[in-house]
C-alpha positions in Angstrom: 0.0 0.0 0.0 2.7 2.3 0.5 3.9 2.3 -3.2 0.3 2.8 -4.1 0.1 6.2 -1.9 3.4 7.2 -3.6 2.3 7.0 -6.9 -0.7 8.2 -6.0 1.0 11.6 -4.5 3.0 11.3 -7.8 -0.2 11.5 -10.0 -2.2 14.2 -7.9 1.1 16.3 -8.3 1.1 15.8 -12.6 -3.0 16.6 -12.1 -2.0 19.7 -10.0 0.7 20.6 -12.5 -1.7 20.2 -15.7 -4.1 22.8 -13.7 -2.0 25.6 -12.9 -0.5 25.6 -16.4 -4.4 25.9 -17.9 -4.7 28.8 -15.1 -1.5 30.3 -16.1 -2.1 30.6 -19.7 -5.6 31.9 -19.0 -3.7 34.5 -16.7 -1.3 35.7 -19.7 -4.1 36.0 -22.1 -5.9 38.5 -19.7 -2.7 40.4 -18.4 -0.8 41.0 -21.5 -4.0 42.8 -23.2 -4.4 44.6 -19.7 -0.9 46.8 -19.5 -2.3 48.6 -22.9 -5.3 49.8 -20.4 -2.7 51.0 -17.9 -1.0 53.1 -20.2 -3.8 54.4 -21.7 -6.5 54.5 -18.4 -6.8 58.1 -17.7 -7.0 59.1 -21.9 -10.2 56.9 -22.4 -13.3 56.2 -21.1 -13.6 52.9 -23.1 -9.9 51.8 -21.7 -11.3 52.2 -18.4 -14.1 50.4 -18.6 -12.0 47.2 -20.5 -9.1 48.1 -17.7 -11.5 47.1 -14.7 -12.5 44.5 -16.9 -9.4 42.4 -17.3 -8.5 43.2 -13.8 -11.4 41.9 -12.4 -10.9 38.5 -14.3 -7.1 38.5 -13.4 -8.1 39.1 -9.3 -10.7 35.8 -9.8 -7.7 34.1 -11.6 -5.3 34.7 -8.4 -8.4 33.7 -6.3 -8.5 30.4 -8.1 -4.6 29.7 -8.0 -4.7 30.4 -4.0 -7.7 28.1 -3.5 -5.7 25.6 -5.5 -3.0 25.7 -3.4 -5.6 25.0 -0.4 -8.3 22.9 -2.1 -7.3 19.0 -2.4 -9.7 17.7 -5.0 -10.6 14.5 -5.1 -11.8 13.7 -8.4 -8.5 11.8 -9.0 -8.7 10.0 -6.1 -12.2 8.3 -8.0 -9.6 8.4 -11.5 -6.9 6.5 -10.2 -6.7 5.5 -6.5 -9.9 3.8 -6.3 -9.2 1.9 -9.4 -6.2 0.5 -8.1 -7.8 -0.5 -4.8 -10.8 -2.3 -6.6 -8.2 -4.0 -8.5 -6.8 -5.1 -5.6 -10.4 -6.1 -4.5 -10.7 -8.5 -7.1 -7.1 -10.2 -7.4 -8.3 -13.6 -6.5 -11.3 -13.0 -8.2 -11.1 -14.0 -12.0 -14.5 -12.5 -12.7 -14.2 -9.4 -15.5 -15.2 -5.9 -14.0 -15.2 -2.6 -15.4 -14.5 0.6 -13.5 -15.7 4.1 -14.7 -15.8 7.3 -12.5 -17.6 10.4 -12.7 -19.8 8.7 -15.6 -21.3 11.3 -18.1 -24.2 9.2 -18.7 -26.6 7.6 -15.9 -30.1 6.3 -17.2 -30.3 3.7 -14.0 -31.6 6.9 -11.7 -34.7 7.6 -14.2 -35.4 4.0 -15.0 -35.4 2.9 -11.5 -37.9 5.7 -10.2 -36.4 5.8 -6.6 -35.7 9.5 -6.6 -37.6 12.6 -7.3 -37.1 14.6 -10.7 -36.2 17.6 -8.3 -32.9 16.1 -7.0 -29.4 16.4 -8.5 -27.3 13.5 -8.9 -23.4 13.4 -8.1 -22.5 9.8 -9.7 -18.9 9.0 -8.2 -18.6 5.9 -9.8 -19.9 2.8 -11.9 -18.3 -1.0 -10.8 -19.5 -3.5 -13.3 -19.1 -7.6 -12.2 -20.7 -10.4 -12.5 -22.5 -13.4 -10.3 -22.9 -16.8 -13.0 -22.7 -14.6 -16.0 -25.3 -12.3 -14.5 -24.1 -8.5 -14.8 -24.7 -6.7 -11.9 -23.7 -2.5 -11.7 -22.7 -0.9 -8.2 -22.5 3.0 -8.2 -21.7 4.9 -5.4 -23.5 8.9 -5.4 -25.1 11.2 -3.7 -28.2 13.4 -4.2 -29.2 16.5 -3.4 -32.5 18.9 -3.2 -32.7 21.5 -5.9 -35.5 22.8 -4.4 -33.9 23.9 -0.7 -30.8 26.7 -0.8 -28.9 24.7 1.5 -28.8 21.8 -0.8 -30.0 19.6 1.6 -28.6 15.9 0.7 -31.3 13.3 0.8 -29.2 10.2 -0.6 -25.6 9.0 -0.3 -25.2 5.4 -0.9 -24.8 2.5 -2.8 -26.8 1.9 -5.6 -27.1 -1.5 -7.3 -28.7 -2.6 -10.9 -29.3 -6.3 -10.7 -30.0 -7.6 -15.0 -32.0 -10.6 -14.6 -35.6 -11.9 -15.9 -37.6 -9.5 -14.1 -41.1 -8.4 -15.9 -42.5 -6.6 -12.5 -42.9 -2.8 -11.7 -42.9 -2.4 -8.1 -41.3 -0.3 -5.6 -40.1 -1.1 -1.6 -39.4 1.9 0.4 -38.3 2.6 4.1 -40.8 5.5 5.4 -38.6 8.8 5.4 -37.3 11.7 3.9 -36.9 10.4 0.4 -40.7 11.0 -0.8 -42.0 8.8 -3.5 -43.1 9.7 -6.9 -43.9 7.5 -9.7 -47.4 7.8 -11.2 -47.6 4.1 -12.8 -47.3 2.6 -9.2 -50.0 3.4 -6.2 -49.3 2.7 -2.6 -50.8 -0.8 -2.0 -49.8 -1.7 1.6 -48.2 0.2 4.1 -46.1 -1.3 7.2 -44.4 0.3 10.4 -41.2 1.1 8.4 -41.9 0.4 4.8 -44.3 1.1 2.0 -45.1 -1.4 -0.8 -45.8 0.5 -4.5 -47.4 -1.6 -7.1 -49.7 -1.4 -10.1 -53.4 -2.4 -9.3 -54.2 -5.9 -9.4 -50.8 -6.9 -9.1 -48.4 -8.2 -6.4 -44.6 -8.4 -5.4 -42.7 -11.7 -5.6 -42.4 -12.9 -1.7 -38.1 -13.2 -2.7 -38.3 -9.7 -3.0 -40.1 -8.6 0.5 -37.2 -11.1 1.9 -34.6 -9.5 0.6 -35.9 -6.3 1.6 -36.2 -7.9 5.4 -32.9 -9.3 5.4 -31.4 -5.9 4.0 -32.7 -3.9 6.9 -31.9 -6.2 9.5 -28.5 -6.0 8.3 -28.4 -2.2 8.0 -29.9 0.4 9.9 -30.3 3.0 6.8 -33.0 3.5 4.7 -33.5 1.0 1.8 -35.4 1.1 -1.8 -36.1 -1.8 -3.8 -37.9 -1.4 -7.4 -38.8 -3.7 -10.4 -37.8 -2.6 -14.0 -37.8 -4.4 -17.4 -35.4 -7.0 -16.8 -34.0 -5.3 -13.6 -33.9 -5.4 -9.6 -32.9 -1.8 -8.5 -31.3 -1.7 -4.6 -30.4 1.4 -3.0 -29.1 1.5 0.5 -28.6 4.7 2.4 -25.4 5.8 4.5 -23.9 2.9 2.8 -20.9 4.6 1.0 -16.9 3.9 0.6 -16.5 8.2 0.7 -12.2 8.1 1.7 -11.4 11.8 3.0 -8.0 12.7 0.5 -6.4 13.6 3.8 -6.6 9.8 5.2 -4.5 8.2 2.5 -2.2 5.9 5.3 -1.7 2.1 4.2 -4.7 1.1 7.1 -7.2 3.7 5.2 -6.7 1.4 2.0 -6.6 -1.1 3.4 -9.7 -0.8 5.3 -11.1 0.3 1.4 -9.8 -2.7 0.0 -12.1 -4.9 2.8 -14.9 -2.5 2.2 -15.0 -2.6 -1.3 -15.0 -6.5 -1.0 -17.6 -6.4 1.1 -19.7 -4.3 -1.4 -19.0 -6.3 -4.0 -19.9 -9.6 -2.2 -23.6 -7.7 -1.3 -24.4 -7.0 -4.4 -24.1 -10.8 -5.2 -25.9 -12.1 -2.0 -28.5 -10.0 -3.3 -28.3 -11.9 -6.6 -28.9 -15.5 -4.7 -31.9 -14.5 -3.3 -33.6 -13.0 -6.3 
């Protein structure tokens, strides 16, 4: 692990590097255009106005470069540490995975029907493996209210997209925050902690109200199930891998390693039961 973190401090410095060069050239194309204005301010109103101009973008550019120096981004931790670690994950594991982060494209959130229109989406990452041939996609994100100013969060999890024979449109929810809206479905029974969705006249497979069951005895976070074309959808609450870029010691990967295994093995228990 400590050669990972080495080469990991290597490629956040080249990623640093690649930054301040773009906010360098940015800064000459705005400062060489703006000693003309100098020498010209007090002769021109028009200079004036372009002089305050450029200056004003070259203070934001120097605001940038300082919070730079500050900020520690971790967008390559998701490019490049975390795909060495699931690697690691799966190196006595000769099943094919693929590993994507920050994925342009996310049609599981609409198909599934498991969050509101309203809410933003921060996708961190896509895992693709397999159980017996059977694909089965793990994303980790997070999404947040549009319709509050303070952003308010309402999911950060694990998300899972089981492919398997399903025909049924249905929907599992643990009562909460996360409100449900999808107009095909109506609310057909409703227990202490959890809400049943399904079409009229039509009912949910008893394997699925057992997985739900075993999922929250196992976690205490709020849990959706839903039925798709050909698809289980699982999301589970507070159930995130999220590794603060100022933890990187050989236990804190470690300790990812173990919890990514344990993420991937989850998402094929779920696969048994189905």
């Amino acid at each position: 692990m400590k050669s990972l973190i080495e080469s990991y401090n290597q490629e956040y410095k080249s990623y640093k590097n690649k930054l301040y060069k773009k906010l360098f050239y940015v800064f000459a194309l705005f400062v060489i255009p703006l000693i003309p204005t100098i020498i010209y301010y007090k002769e021109i109103l028009f200079v004036k106005v372009l002089f305050w101009i450029f200056a004003s973008i070259i203070f934001i550019i120097i605001l940038l470069f300082l919070a730079l120096l500050l900020y520690r981004s971790e967008r390559p931790m998701y490019e490049y540490l975390y795909k060495k670690i699931i690697d690691l994950a799966f190196e006595d594991d000769p099943t094919h995975h693929e590993y994507e982060c920050f994925p342009k494209t996310y049609p599981f959130i609409e198909k599934g029907h498991l969050f509101k229109k309203a809410h933003s989406e921060v996708v961190r990452y896509r895992l693709t493996y397999y159980y017996l041939n059977n694909r089965i996609d793990l994303y980790s994100f997070y999404a947040y209210s549009k319709l509050h100013k303070s952003n308010e969060i309402v999911f950060n999890g694990i998300y899972y997209v089981l492919n398997n024979d399903n025909t049924q449109t249905f929907q599992v929810r643990t009562k909460g925050r996360n409100p449900f809206e999808n107009k095909e479905l109506k609310l057909m029974e409703s227990i202490d902690a959890y809400d049943i969705y399904l079409k009229e006249n039509d009912h949910i497979p008893n394997k699925i109200i057992d997985v739900f069951k075993s999922l929250t005895t196992r976690f205490d976070h709020p849990i959706y199930m839903s039925g798709a074309h050909k698809e289980i959808h699982v999301a589970i609450d507070k159930l995130y891998d999220k590794l603060a870029v100022k933890e990187l010691t050989e236990d804190k990967l470690t300790e990812l390693k173990d919890q990514m295994k344990i993420l991937i093995q989850l998402g094929r228990d779920i696969y048994k039961k189905l």
